[in-house]
C-alpha positions in Angstrom: 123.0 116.4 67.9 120.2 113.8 66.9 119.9 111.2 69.9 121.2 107.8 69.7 119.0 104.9 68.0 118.8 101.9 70.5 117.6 98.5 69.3 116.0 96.2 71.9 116.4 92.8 70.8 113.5 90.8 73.0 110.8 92.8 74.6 109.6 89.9 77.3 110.2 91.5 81.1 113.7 92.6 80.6 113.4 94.7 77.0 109.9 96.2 77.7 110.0 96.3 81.8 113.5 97.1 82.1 115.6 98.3 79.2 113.0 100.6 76.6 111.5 102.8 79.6 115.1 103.2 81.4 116.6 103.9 77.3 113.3 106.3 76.6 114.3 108.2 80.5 117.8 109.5 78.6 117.5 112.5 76.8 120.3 111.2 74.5 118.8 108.1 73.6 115.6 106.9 71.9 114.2 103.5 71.2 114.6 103.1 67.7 113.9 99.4 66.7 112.3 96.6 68.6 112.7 92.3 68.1 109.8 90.4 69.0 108.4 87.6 67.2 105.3 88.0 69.1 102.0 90.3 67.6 101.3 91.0 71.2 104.4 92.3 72.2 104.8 94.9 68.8 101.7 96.3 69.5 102.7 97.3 72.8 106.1 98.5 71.6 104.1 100.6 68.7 101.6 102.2 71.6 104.9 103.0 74.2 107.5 104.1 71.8 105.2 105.8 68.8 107.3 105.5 65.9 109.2 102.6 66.7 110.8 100.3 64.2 109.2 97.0 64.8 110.8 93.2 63.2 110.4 90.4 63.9 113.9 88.6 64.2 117.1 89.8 65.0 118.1 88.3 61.2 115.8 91.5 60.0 117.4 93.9 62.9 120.9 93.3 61.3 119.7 93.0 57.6 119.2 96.8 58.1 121.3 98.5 61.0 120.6 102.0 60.0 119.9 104.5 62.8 121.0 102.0 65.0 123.8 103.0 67.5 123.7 100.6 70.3 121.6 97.2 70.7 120.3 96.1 74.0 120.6 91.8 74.3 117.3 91.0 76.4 116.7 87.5 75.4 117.0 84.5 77.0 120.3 83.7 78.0 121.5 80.9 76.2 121.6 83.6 73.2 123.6 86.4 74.7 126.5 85.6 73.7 125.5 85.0 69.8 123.6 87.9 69.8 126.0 90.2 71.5 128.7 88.8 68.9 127.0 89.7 66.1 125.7 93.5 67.4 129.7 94.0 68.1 130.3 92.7 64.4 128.1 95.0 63.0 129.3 97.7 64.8 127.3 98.6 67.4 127.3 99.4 70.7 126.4 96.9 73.3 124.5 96.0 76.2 123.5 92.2 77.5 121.4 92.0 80.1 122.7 89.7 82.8 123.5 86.7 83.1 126.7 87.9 80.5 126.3 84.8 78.8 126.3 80.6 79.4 129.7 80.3 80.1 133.1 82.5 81.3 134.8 81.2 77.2 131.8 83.0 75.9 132.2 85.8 77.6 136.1 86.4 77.3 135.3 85.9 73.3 132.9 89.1 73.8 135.3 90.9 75.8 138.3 89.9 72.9 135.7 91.2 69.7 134.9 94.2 71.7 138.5 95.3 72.5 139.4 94.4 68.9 136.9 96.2 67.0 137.0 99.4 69.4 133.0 98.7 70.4 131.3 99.8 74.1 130.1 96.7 75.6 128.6 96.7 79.0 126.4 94.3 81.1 123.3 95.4 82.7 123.6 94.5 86.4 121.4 97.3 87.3 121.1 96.0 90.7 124.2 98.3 91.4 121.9 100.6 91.5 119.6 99.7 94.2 118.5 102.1 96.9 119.0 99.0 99.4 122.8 98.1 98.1 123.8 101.6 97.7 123.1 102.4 101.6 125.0 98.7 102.3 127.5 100.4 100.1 127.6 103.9 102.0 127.9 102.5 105.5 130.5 100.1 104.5 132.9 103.1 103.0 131.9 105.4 105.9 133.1 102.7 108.5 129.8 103.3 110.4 129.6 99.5 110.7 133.3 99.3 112.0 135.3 96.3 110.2 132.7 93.8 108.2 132.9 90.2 109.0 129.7 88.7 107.5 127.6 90.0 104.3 124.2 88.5 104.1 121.9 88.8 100.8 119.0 87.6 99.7 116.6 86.9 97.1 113.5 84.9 98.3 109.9 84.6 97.1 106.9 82.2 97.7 106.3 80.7 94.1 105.1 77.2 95.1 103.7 76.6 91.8 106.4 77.2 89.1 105.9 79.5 86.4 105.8 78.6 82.5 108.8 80.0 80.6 112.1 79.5 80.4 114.1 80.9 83.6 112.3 78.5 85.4 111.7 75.3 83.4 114.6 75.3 81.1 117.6 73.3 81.8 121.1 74.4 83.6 122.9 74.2 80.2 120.8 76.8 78.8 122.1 78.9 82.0 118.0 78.5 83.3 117.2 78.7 86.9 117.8 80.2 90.1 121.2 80.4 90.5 122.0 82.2 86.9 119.3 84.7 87.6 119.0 86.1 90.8 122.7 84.5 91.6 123.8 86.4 89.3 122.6 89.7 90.9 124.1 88.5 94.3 126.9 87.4 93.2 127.7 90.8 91.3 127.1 93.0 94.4 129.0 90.8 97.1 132.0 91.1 94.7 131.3 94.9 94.4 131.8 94.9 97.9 134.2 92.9 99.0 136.3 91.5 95.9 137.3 87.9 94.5 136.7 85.2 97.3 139.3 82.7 97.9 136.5 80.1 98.7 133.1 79.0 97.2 130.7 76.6 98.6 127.1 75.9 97.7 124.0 73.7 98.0 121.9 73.8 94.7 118.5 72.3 94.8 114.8 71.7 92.9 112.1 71.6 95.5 109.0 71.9 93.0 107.6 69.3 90.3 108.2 70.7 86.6 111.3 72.4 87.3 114.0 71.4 85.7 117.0 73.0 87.4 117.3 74.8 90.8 115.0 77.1 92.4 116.1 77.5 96.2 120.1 78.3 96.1 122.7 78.8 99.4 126.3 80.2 98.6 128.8 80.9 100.6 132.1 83.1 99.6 135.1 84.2 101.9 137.0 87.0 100.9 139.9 88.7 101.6 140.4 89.3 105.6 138.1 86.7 106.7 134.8 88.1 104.9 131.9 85.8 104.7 129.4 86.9 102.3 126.6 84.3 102.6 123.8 84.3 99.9 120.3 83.0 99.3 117.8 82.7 96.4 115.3 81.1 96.4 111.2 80.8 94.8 110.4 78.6 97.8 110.2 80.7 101.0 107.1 80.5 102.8 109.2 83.2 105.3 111.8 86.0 103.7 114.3 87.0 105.6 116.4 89.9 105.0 117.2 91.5 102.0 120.5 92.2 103.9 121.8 92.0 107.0 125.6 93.3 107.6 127.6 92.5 110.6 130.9 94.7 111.5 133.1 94.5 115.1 130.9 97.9 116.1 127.7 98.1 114.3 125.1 95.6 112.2 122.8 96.9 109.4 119.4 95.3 108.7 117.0 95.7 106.1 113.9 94.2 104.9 111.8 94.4 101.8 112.5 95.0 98.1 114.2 98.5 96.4 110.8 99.8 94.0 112.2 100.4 91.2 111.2 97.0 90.0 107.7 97.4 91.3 107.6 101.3 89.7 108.1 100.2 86.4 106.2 97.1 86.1 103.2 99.5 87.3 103.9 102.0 84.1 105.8 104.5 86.2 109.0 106.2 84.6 111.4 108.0 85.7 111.4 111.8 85.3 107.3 111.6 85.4 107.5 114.3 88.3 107.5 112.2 91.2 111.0 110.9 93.1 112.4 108.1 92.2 113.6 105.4 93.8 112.9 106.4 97.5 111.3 104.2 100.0 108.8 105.3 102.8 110.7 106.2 105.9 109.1 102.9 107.6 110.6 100.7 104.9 114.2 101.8 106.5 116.5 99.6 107.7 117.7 99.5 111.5 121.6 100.7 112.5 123.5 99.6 115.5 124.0 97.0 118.0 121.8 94.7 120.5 120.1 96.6 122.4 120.5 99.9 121.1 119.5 100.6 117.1 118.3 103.5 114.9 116.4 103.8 111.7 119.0 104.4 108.4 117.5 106.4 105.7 117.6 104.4 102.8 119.3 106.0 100.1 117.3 106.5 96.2 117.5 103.4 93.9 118.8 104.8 90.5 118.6 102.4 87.7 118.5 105.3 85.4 121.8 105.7 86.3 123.1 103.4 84.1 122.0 104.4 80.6 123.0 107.9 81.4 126.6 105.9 82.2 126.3 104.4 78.7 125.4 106.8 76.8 128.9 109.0 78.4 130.4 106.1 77.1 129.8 105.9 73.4 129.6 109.7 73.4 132.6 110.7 75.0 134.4 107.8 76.0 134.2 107.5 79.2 134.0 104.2 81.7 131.3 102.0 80.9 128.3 101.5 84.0 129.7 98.1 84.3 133.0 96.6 83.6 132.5 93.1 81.2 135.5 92.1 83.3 133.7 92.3 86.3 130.6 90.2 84.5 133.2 87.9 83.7 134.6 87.6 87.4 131.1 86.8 88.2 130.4 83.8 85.6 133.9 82.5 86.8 131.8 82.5 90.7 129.0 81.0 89.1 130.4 78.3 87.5 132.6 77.3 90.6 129.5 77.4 92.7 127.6 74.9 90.2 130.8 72.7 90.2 130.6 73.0 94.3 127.3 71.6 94.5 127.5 69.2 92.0 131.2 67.6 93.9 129.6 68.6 97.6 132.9 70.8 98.0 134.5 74.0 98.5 136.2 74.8 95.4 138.8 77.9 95.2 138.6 79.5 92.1 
């Protein structure tokens, strides 16, 4: 069986960091076609993926679909949800990087063309699939931490002087800033967790000149049975805290730093090169137990590949997709009442 052609549409951080190496690591898969408008940018899709089809607009990509079996939406997100709409209308298969799109209308249209037409369509929240989360996730099934009252997550990074480039200059309509992207990731994994919160409070705010919408971010959702998940982002941190720090009635989990995947494959690593993937040193582990006593916790592998080998069982043989678009959804919905919570200073039930 010849392997399926994958278009990348956008080959900034997500398409050529992200999406072509973790496409190229499935054996089932191949990156067919690439979209950049940018000569820079094709000649490093020609060099990583010899044989490559590379145009320079997504109006040329669906001019001429052939070989094409699935498109990856890497843009910026104010045109995920166009972009995705048109891959599904032309019968492909579909992934969107997150955030799902601008608004939870836009992405229950998606959800609607896909179910329609019979198409895959899935939403790349890869960090599911982090060595950190999946241990959080492990310990919480295994009731090693006993019953969980408070979830803490964070994103945080020292970036006093803002980057050019959309995520961070653009404005909130166009879904830019900190709360969109790294939210989103928190957001998706404290749901993961714990489910829909009955509650959603949080402080938004732009601490750096030449940013237009929010770069340090606080939200705060109760869940079912009391459970606080409380969640930072932020590109202002002098200090990180935790990347998570889990409190049950017999046992607290704490752990510092960032999963490498990330780091891996901005260096030129790929999975299936020989070497593990995913693991973390054993000093990078996080601590188990309670005050005084504690032990290190083996971090389990990160596993982004897991996803495409996920999507490609879907469109081959039907089965679930790596992420739900009705979880995505569930997630904009969160977004959006946290924006309207900080703009009204109130805790708004969804």
């Amino acid at each position: 069986m010849s392997s399926l052609g994958v278009a990348i549409i956008g080959y900034g951080l997500a398409g050529a960091v992200f999406h072509a190496p973790l496409v190229a690591a499935e054996p089932r898969m191949r990156v067919a076609a690439v979209v950049t408008g940018s000569a820079e940018r094709a000649g490093q899709a020609r060099r990583e993926y010899p044989g490559v089809r590379v145009v320079p607009d997504a109006d040329a990509l669906f001019a001429d679909l052939s070989g094409i079996d699935a498109v990856v939406v890497a843009t910026p997100n104010r045109t995920h949800a166009e972009l995705a709409r048109r891959a599904l209308e032309a019968g492909a298969a579909v992934v969107v990087d997150k955030p799902f799109a601008v608004t939870s209308v836009e992405a229950e249209d998606l959800i609607r063309r896909a179910e329609t037409a019979g198409r895959v369509l899935t939403v790349f929240h890869n960090r599911r699939w982090d060595g950190d989360f999946r241990t959080v996730r492990a310990l919480a099934d295994s009731g090693a931490l006993g019953r969980i009252r408070r979830f803490e997550s964070r994103f945080e990074r020292w970036r006093p002087v803002p980057k050019s480039g959309w995520r961070e200059t653009g404005p909130a309509a166009d879904a830019a800033g900190i709360l969109y992207d790294l939210g989103s990731h928190l957001v998706d994994q404290a749901l993961r967790l714990f489910g829909p919160p009955t509650a959603v409070y949080c402080e938004l705010d732009t601490r750096r000149p030449g940013v237009r919408t929010e770069d340090d971010m606080f939200l705060a959702l109760t869940h079912g049975g009391g459970i606080r998940s409380h969640l930072w982002a932020s590109a202002v941190a002098p200090r990180l805290g935790p990347r998570f720090r889990v409190l049950g009635d017999e046992a607290g989990y704490e752990v510092y730093g960032l999963d490498p995947q990330e780091a891996d494959l901005r260096a030129g690593r790929r999975p299936g090169d020989g070497k593990p993937w995913g693991t973390v040193e054993p000093g990078s582990y996080g601590i188990l137990g309670a005050d005084p006593e504690g032990e290190s916790q083996p971090t389990l592998p990160g596993d982004y590949p897991a996803f495409y080998t996920a999507f490609a069982d879907a469109i081959l043989d039907g089965a679930p997709v790596p992420v739900d678009p009705y979880d995505a959804l569930a997630g904009l919905r969160i977004l959006e009442a946290a924006r309207e919570s900080a703009v009204s200073a109130t805790v708004v039930h969804p």
